[in-house]
N, C-alpha and C positions, 0 to 999 in steps of 0.2 A: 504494500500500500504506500502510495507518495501522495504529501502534501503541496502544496504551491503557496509560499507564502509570500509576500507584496514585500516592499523594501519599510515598510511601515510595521514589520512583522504581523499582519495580518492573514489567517488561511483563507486563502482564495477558492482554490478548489482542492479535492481528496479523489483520488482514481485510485486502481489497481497497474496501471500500467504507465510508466513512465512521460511515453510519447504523448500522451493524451495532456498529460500536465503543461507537457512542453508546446501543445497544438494551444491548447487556453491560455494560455500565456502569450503564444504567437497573435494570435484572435482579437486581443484587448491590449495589442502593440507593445506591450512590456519587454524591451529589451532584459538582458541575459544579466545586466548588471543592476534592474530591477524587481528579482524574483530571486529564490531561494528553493531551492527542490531538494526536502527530506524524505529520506524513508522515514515511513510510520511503522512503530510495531502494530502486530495484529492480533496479538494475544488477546483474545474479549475477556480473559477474566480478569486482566490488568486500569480495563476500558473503567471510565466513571462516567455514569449519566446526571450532569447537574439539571436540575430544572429550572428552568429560565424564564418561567412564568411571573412578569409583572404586576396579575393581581394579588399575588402571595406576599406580593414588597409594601410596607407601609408607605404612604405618602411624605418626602422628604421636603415637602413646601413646608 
């Protein structure tokens, strides 16, 4: 599994297959010294699901 991460260190996209990352990247013009391509491990028992539901957040106004 590879990630694509943005020079912002943000994941962009997640494939199984490297080119794919490298084709999304090409697509949204990000040159090579824009992006960052890691292998991800794949072990799901390592995986955490956070939940990222905002009605669960108090209001911080």
């Amino acid at each position: 599994m590879y990630g694509l991460y943005d020079k912002e260190g943000i994941l962009r996209f997640v494939d199984s297959d490297k080119d794919a990352c490298i084709a999304y990247a090409e697509l949204f013009e990000l040159g090579s010294t824009n992006y960052c391509l890691m292998d991800l491990a794949v072990d799901s028992k390592n995986i955490k699901i956070t939940n990222l539901d905002q009605s669960q957040v108090g209001n911080n106004n």
